[in-house]
C-alpha positions in Angstrom: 2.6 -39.6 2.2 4.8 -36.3 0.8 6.1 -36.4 -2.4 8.8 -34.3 -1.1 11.7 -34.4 1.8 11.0 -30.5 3.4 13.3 -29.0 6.2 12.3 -25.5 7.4 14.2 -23.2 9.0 13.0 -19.8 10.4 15.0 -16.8 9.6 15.0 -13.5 11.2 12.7 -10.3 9.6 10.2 -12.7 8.7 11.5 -15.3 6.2 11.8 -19.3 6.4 14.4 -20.9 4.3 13.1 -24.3 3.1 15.5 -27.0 1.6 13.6 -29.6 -0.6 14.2 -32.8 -2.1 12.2 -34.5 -4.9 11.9 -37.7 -6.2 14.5 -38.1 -9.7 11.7 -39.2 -11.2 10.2 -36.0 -11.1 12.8 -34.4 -12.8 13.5 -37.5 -15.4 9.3 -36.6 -16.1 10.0 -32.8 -16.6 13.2 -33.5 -19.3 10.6 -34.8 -21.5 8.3 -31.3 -21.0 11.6 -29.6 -21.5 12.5 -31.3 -25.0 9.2 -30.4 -25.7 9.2 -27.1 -25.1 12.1 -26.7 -26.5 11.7 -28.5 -29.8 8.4 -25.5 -29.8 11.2 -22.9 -29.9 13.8 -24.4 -32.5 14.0 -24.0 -35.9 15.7 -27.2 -38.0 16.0 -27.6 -41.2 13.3 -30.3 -42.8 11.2 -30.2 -39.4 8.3 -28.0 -38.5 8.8 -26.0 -34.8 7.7 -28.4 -32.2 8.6 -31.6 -34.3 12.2 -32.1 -34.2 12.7 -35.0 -32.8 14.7 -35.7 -29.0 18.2 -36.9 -30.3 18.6 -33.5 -32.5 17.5 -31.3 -29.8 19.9 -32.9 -27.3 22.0 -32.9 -29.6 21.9 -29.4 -30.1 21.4 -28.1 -26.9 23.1 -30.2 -24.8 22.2 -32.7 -21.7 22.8 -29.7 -19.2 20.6 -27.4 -20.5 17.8 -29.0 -21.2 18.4 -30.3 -17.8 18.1 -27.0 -16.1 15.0 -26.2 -18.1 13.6 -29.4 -16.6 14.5 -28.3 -12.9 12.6 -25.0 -13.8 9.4 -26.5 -14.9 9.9 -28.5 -11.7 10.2 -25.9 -9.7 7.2 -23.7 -11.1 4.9 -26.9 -10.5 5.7 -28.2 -7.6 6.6 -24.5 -5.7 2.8 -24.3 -4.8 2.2 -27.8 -3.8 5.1 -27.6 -1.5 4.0 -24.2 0.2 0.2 -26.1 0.7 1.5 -29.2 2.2 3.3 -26.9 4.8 0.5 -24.6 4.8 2.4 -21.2 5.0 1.1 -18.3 3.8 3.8 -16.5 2.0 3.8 -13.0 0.7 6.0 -11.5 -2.1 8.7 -13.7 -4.6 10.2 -16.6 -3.5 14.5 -16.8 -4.0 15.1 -20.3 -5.0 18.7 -21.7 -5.2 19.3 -25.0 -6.7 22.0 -27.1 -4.8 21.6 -30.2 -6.5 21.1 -31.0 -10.3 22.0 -34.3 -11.6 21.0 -36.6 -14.0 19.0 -39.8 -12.4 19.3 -38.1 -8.9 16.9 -35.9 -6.8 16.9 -32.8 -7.2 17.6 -30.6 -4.4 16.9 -26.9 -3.8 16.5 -24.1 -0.9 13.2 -22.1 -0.9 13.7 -18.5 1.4 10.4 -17.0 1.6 8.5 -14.8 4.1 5.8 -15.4 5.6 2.8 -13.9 7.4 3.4 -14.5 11.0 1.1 -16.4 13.0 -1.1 -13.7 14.7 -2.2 -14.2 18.8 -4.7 -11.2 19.3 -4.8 -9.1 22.7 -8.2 -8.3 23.8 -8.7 -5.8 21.3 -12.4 -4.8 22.1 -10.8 -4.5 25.5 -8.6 -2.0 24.2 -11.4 0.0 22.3 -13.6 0.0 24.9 -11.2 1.4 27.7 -10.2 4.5 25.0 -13.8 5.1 24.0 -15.2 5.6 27.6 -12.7 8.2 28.5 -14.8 11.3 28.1 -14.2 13.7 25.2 -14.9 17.3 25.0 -15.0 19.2 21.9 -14.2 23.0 22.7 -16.6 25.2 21.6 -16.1 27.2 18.5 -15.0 31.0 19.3 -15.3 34.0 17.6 -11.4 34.4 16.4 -11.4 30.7 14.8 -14.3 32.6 12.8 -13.0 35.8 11.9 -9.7 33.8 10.8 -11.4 31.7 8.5 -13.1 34.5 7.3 -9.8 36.6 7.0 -8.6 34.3 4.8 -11.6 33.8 2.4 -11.0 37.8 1.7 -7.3 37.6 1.1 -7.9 34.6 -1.7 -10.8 36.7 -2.9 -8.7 39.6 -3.0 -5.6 37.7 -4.5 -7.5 35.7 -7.1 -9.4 39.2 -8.4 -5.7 41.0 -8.3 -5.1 38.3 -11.0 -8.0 38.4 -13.1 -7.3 42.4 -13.1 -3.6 41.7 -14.0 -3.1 39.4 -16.4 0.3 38.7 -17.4 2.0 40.2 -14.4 1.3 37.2 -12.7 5.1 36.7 -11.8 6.0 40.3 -11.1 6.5 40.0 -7.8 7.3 43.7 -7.6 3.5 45.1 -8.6 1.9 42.7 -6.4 -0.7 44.0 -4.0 0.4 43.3 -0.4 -2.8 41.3 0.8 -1.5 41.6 4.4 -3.6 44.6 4.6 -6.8 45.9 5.7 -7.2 48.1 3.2 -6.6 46.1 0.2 -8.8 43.2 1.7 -12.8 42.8 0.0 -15.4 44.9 2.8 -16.6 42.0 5.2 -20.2 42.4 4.5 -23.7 41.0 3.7 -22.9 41.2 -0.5 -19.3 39.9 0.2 -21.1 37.0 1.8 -23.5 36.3 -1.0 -20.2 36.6 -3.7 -18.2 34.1 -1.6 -20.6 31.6 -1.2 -24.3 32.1 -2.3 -25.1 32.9 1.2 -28.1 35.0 2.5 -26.0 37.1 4.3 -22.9 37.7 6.5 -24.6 36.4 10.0 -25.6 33.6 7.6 -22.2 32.6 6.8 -20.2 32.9 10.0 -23.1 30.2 11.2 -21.9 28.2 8.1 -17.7 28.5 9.1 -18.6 27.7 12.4 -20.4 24.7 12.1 -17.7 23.3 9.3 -15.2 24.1 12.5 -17.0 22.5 14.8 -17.2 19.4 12.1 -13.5 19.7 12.0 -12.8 19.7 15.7 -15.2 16.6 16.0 -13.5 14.8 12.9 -10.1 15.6 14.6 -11.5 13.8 17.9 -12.2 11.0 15.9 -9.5 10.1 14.0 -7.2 10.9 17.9 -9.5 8.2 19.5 -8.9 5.8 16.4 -5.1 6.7 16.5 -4.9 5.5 20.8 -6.9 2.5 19.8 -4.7 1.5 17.2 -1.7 2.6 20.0 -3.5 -0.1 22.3 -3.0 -2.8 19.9 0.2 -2.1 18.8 1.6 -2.0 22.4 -0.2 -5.4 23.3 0.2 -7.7 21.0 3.9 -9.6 20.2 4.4 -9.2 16.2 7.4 -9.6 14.3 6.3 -7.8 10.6 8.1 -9.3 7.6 10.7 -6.9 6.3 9.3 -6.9 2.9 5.6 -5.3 4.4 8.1 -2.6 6.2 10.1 -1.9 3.1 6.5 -1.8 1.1 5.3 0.9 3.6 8.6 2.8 3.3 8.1 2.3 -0.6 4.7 3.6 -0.3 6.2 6.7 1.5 8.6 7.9 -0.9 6.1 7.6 -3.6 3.2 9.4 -2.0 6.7 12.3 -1.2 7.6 12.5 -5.2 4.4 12.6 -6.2 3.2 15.4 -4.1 6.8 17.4 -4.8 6.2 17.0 -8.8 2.7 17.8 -8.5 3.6 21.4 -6.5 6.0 21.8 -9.7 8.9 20.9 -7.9 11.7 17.7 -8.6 12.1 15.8 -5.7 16.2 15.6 -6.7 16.1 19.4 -5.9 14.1 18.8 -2.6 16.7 16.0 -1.1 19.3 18.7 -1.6 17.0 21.8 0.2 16.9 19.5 3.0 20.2 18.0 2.8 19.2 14.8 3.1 19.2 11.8 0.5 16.5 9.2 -0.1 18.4 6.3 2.1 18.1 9.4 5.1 14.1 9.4 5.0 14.1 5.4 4.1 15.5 5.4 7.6 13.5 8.6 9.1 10.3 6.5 8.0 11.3 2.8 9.0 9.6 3.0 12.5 6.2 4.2 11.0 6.6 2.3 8.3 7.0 -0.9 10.7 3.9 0.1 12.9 1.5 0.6 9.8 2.4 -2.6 8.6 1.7 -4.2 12.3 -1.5 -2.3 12.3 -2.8 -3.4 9.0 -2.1 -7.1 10.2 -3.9 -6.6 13.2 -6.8 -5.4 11.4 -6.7 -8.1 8.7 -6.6 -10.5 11.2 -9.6 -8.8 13.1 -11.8 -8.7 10.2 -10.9 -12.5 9.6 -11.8 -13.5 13.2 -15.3 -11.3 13.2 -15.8 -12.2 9.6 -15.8 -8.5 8.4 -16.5 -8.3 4.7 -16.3 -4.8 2.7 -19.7 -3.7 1.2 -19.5 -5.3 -2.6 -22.1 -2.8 -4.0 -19.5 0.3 -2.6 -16.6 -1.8 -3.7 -16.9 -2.6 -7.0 -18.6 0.9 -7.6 -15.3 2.3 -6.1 -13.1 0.2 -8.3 -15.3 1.0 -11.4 -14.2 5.0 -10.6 -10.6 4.4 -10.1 -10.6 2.5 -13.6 -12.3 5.3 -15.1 -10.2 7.9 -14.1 -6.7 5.8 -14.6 -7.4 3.7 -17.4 -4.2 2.2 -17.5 -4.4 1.0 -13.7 -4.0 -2.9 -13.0 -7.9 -3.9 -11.9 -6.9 -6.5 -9.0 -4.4 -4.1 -8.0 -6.8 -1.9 -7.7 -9.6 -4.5 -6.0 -7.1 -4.9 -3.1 -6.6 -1.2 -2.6 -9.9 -0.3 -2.4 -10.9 -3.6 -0.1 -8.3 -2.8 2.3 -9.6 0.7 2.9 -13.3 -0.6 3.1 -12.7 -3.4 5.4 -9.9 -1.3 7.6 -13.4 1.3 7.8 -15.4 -2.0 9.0 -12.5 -3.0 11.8 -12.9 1.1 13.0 -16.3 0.7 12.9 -16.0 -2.7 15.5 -13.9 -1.2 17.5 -15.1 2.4 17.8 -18.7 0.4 18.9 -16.8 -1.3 21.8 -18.4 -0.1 24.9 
């Protein structure tokens, strides 16, 4: 039998407002944790911290207070036991409003929460398997992808030797060589080709470029296929996401923004007014991406729970152990759940991409 009396209500973007009632007896049990704790805190003359006796402590702090300490220790144990006798699985902080608090009565209190949705999975190797036998052909590799890849090694040769030979003019826009030309471009030969890269010779190197373009176009195929299988799910499943996973994503967004704007050298204040646009403009610009991420990553988590997916733990924990070393100040489960994501989203791309 429940120790509680539990009402649930569903709420739209993905929360469920819960009104609970416990026993006064509860409550009467946590005043005397309360004193307690309390009496830890106080300092009275003629009595040691945490042995002041009841009468002074209510005495000095008063029946309400000590009362609302006692709802609060209620609260934080029985928050969990109520959540696992309704068997949600909530993500993010509870709010929890108190809407009854009285001596020798129950104590009553709303609980608005969200909640993973329940998740009813479309036929998902279905899906993969009608993108992956549509055929796929990688264009072959010409001769101008080539000669622009090479182009552009020459002009960064060229521009990094004009600074090397130039020290200190670095800024002086006004003696800079113009790199747009032929002329002031490295000779495309067989000893520019063993300077830029160790190669044999030029012949020797254009193989090289075009094999790395060809692994390119092939990796671009890929990640297209993954990007219409995860298109297929998205379009054929019914999923509500949680506002709090969208506003994460978004969150996610605007961090990855700033961080890549101060790393440039730049202030992301001074971008938002180059592109006329504030923060609440691309919070909005980013909520429909943001929304189908989320629904994607649910999808997957609840793929690699039904085909009991697992990330590799030798690959994992050696991952971890590089991301501690080179931000020692990172949070290690943080960084656990980061890393397992991206391992075990690889495993559900794996499943899928096998589908035939």
């Amino acid at each position: 039998m429940s120790q509680y009396k539990l009402k649930t209500n569903k709420l739209p973007k993905g929360e469920i407002e819960i009104e609970v009632e416990i026993e006064a007896s509860f409550l009467q049990e946590a005043q005397k944790k309360a004193i307690k704790k309390i009496s830890e805190k106080t300092e009275v003359d003629g009595f040691r911290k945490g042995n002041v006796p009841e009468k002074i402590i209510i005495d000095k702090f008063g029946d309400g207070f000590i009362l609302e300490e006692a709802a609060e220790i209620v609260l934080q144990e029985h928050y969990p036991k109520i959540i696992k006798e309704l068997n949600l699985d909530t993500i993010g902080r509870p709010n929890i409003s108190i809407t009854k608090l009285a001596l020798n009565n129950p104590l009553q209190f709303k609980i608005k929460v969200a909640v993973l949705p329940e998740i009813k999975l479309p036929d998902y190797k279905k899906i993969a398997k009608n993108i992956n036998s549509k055929e796929v052909k990688i264009e072959e590799v010409t001769e101008k992808e080539i000669g622009g890849v090479l182009l552009q090694i020459r002009k960064n040769k060229a521009h990094y030797d004009w600074h090397q030979a130039n020290k200190g003019q670095e800024n002086d826009h006004s003696t800079h060589t113009d790199f747009d030309k032929e002329e002031n471009l490295p000779t495309l030969d067989d000893e520019f080709a063993r300077q830029a890269g160790n190669f044999k010779d030029l012949s020797e190197m254009k193989e090289k470029i075009k094999e790395n373009i060809k692994k390119e176009k092939e990796l671009k195929e890929i990640e297209k296929r993954r990007a219409e299988i995860m298109e297929g799910l998205v379009k054929n499943i019914d999923l509500e996401v949680p506002e709090i996973l969208i506003e994460s994503e978004i969150s996610k967004y605007v961090a990855q923004m700033k961080d890549d704007i101060e790393r440039s050298g730049g202030k992301f204040e001074d971008y938002l007014k180059h592109i006329k646009k504030s923060e609440e403009d691309l919070r909005k610009e980013w909520r429909d991406p943001a929304e189908k991420k989320a629904k994607v990553q649910l999808i997957f988590n609840k793929i690699a729970e039904v085909e009991k997916l697992e990330p590799n733990k030798e690959v994992l924990e050696n991952e971890i152990k590089q991301i501690l070393e080179h931000y020692p100040n990172s949070n290690e489960e943080n960084a656990r759940i980061y890393v397992s994501t991206i391992l075990l989203n690889s495993e559900v791309l794996k499943l899928l991409e096998n589908s035939n």
